[in-house]
PyMOL commands that place a pseudoatom at each C-alpha (Angstrom):
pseudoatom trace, name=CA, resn=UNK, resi=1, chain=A, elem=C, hetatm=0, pos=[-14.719, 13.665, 6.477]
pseudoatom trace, name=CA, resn=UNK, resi=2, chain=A, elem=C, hetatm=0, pos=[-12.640, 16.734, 5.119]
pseudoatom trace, name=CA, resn=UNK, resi=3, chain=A, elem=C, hetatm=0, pos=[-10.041, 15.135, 8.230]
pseudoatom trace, name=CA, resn=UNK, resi=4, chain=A, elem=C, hetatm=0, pos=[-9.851, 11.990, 7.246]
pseudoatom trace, name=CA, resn=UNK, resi=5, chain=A, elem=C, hetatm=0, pos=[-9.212, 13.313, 3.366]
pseudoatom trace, name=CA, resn=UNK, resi=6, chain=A, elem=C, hetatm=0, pos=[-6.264, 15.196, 4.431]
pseudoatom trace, name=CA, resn=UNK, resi=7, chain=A, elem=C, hetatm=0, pos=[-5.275, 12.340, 6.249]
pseudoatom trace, name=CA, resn=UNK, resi=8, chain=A, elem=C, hetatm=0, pos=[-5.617, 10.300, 2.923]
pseudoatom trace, name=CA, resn=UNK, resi=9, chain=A, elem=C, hetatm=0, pos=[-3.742, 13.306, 1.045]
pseudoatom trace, name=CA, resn=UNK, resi=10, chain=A, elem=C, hetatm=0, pos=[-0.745, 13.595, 3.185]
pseudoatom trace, name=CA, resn=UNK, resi=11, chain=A, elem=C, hetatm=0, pos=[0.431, 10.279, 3.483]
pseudoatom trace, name=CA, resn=UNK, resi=12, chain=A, elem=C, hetatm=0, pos=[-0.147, 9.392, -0.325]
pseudoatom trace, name=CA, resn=UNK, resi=13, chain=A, elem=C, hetatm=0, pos=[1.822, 12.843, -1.512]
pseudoatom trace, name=CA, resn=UNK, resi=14, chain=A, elem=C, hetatm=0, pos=[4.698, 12.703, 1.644]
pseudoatom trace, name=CA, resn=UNK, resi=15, chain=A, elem=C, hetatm=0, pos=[5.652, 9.015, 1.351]
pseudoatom trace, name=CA, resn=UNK, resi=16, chain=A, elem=C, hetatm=0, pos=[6.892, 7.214, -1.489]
pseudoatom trace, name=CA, resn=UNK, resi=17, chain=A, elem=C, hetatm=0, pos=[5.490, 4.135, -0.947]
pseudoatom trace, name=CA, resn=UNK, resi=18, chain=A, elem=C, hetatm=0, pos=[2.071, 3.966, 1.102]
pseudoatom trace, name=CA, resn=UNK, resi=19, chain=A, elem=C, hetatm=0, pos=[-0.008, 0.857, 2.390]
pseudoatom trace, name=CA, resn=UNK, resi=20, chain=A, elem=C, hetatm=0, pos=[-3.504, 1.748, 3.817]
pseudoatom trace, name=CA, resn=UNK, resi=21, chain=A, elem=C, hetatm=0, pos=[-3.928, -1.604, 5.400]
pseudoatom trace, name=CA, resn=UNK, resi=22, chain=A, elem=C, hetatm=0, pos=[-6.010, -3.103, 8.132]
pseudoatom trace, name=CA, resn=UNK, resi=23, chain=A, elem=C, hetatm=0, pos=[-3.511, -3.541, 11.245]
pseudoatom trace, name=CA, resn=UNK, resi=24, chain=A, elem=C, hetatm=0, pos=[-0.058, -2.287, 11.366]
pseudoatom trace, name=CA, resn=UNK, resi=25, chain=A, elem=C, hetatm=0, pos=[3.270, -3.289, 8.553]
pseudoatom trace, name=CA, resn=UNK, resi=26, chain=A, elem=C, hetatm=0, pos=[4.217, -5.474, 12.437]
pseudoatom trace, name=CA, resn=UNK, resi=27, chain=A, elem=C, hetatm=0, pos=[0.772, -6.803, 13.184]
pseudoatom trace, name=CA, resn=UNK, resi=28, chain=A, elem=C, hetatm=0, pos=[-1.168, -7.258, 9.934]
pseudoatom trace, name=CA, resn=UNK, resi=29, chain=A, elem=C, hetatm=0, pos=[-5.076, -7.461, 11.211]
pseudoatom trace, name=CA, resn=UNK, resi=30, chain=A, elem=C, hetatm=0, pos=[-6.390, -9.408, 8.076]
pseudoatom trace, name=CA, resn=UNK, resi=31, chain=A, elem=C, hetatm=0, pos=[-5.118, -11.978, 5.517]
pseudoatom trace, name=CA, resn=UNK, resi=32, chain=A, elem=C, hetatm=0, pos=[-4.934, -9.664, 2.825]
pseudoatom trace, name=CA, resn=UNK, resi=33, chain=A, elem=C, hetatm=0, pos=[-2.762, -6.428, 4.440]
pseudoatom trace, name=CA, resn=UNK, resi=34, chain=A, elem=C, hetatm=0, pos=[-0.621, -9.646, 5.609]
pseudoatom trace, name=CA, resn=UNK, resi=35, chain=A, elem=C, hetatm=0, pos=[0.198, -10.525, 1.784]
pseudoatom trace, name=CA, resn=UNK, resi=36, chain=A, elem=C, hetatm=0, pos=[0.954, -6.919, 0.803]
pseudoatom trace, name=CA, resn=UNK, resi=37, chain=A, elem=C, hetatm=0, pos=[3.431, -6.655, 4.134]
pseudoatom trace, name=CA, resn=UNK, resi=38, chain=A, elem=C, hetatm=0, pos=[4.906, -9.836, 2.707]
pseudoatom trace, name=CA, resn=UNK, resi=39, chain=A, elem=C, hetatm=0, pos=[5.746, -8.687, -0.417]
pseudoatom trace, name=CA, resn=UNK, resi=40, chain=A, elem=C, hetatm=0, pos=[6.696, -5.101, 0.058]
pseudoatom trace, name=CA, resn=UNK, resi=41, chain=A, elem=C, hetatm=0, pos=[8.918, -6.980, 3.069]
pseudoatom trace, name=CA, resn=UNK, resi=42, chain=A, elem=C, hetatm=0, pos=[10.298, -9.480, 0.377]
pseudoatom trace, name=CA, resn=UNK, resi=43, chain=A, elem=C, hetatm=0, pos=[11.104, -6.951, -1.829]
pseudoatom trace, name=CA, resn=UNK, resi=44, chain=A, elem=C, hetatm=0, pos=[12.685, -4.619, 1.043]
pseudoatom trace, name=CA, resn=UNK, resi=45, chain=A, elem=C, hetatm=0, pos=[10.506, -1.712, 0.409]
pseudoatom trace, name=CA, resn=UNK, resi=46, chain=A, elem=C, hetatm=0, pos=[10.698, 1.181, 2.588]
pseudoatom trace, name=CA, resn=UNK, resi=47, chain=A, elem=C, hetatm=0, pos=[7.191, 1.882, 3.071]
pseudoatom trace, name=CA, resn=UNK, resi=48, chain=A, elem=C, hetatm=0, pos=[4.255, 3.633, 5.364]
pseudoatom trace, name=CA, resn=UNK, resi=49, chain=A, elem=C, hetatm=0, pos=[1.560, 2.124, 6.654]
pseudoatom trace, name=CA, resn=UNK, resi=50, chain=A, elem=C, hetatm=0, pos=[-1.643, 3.664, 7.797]
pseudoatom trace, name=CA, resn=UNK, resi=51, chain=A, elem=C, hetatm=0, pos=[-3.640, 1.508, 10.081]
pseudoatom trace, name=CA, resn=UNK, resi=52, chain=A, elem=C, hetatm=0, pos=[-7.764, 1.809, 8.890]
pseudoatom trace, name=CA, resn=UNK, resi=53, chain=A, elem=C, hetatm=0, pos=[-8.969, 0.290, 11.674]
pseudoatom trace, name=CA, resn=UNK, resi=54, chain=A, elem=C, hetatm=0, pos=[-7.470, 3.134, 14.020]
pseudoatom trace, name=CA, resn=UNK, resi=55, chain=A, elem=C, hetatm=0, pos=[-10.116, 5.792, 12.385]
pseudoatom trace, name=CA, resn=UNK, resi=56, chain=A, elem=C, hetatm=0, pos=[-13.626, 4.725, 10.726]
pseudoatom trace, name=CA, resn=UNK, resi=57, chain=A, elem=C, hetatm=0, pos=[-13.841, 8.367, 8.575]
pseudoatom trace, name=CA, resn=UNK, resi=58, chain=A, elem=C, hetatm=0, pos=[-10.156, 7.056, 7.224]
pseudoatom trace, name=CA, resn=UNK, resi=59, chain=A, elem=C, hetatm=0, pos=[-11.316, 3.278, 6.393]
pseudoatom trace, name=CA, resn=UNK, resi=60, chain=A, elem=C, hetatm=0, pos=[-14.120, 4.910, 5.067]
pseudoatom trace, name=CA, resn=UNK, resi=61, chain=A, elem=C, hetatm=0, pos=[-12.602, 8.173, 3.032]
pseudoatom trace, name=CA, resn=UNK, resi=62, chain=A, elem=C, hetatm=0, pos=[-9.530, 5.753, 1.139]
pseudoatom trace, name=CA, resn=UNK, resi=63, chain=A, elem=C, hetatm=0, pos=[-12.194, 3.559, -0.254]
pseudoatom trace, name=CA, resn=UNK, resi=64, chain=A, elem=C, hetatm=0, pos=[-13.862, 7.406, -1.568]
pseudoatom trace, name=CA, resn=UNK, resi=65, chain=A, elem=C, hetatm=0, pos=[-10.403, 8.477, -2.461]
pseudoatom trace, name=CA, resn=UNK, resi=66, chain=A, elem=C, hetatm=0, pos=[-9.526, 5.241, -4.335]
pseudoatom trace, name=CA, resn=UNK, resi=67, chain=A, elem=C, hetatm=0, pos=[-12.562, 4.656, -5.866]
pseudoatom trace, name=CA, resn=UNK, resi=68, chain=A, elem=C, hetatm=0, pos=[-11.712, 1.140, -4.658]
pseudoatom trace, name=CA, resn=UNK, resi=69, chain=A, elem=C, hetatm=0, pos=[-14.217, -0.786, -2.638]
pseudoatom trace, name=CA, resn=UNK, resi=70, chain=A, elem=C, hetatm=0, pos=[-11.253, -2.945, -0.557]
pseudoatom trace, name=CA, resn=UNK, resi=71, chain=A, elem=C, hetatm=0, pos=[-8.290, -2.323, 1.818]
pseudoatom trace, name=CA, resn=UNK, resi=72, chain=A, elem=C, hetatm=0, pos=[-5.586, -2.996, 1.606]
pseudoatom trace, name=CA, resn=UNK, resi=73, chain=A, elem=C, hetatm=0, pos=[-4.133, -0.298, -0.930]
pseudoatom trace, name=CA, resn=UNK, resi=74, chain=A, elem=C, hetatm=0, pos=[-1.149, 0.598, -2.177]
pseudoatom trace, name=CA, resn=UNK, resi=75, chain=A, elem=C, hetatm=0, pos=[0.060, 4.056, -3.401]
pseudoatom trace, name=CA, resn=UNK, resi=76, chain=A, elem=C, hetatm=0, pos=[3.732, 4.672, -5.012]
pseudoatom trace, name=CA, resn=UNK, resi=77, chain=A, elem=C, hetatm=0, pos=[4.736, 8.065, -5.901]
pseudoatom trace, name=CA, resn=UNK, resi=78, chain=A, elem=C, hetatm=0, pos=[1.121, 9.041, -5.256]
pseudoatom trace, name=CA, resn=UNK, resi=79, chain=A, elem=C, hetatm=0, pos=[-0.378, 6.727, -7.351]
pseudoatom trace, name=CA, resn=UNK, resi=80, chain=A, elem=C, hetatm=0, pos=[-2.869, 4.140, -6.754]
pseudoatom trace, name=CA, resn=UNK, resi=81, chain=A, elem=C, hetatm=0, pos=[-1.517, 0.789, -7.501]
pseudoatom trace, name=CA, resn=UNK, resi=82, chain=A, elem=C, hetatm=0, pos=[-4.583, -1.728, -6.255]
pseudoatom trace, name=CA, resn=UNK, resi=83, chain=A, elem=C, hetatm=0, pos=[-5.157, -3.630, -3.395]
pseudoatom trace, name=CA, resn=UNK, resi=84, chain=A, elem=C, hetatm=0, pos=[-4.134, -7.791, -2.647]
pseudoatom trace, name=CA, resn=UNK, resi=85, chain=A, elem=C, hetatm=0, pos=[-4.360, -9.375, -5.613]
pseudoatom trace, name=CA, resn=UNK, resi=86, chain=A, elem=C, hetatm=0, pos=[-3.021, -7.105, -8.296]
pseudoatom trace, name=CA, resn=UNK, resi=87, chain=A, elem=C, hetatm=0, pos=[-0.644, -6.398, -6.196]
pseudoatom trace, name=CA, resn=UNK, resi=88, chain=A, elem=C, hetatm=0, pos=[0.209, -10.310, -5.746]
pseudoatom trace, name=CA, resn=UNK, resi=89, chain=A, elem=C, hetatm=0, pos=[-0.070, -10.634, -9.733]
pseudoatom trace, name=CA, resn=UNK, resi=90, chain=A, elem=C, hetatm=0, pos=[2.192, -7.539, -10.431]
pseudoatom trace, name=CA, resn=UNK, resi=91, chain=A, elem=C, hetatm=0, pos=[4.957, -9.114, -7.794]
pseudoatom trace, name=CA, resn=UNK, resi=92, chain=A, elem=C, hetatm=0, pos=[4.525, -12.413, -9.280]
pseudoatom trace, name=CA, resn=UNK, resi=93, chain=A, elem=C, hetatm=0, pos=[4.757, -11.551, -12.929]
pseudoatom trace, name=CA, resn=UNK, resi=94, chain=A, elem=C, hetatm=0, pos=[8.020, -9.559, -11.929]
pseudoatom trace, name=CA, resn=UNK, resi=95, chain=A, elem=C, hetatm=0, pos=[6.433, -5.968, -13.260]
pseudoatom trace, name=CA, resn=UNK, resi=96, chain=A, elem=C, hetatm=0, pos=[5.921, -4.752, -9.665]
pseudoatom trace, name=CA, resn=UNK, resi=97, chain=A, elem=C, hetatm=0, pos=[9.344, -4.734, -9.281]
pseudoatom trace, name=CA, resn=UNK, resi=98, chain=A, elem=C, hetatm=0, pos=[10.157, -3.252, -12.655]
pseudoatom trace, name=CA, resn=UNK, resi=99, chain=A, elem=C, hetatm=0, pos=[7.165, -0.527, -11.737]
pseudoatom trace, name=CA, resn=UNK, resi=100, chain=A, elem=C, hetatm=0, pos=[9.214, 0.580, -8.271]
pseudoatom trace, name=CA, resn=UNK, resi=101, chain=A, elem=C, hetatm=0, pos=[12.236, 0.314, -9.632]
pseudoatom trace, name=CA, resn=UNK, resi=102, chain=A, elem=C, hetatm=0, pos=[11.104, 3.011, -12.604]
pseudoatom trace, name=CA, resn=UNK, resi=103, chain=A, elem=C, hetatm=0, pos=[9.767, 4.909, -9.406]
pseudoatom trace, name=CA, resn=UNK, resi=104, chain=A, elem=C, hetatm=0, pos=[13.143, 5.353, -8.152]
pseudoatom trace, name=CA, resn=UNK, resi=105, chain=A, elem=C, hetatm=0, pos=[11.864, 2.801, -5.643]
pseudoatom trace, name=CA, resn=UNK, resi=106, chain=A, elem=C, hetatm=0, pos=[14.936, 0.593, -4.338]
pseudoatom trace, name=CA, resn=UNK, resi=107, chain=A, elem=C, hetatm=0, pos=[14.020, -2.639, -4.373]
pseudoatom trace, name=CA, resn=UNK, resi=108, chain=A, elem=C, hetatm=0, pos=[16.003, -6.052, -3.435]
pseudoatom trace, name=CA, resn=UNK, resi=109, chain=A, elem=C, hetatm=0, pos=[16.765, -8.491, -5.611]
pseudoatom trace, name=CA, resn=UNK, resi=110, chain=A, elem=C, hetatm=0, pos=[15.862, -11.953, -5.146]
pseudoatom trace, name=CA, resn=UNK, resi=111, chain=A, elem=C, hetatm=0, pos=[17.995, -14.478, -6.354]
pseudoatom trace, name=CA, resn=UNK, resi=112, chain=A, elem=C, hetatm=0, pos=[17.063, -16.386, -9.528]
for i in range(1, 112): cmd.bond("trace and resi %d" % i, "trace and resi %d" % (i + 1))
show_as sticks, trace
zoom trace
């Protein structure tokens, strides 16, 4: 499991933004990693994703990392933000885009 923690480790502290998601950012595996994509998509994010269902000790070891029971999650700047729907909320309510932007996190503006 010490792999799959350094796995975990490196992503989250070498990319800015981070998705540990089931299925790829191009091929979104559940309904849930799908809404995240959206959004970070939406919003034009540059972002990584790590694909759980490639490596069980990974899908296992974010949850451990996280102390969050579900995937998908999303890290900026290292930190844990949550998974689908507080994600969803935070995009919604407009502070996830407020949150990236005081990130340093370039982020397109919609029109409205």
């Amino acid at each position: 499991m010490t792999d799959a923690r350094a796995i975990i480790d490196n992503a989250v502290k070498t990319n800015d933004v981070v998705l540990f998601m089931k299925g790829t950012p191009q091929f979104p595996m559940c309904g849930f990693s799908g809404q995240v994509v959206q959004i970070l998509d939406y919003l034009g994010i540059a972002y990584h994703g790590v694909n759980v269902l490639d490596d069980a000790d990974v899908r296992q070891g974010i949850k451990d990392y996280s102390n969050w029971p579900t995937i998908p999650q999303l890290y900026v700047k290292g930190e844990f933000i949550g998974g689908c729907d507080i994600v969803r909320e935070m995009f919604q309510s407009g502070e996830l885009q407020t949150f990236l932007t005081e990130k340093g996190i370039a982020v397109r503006q919609a029109a409205g």
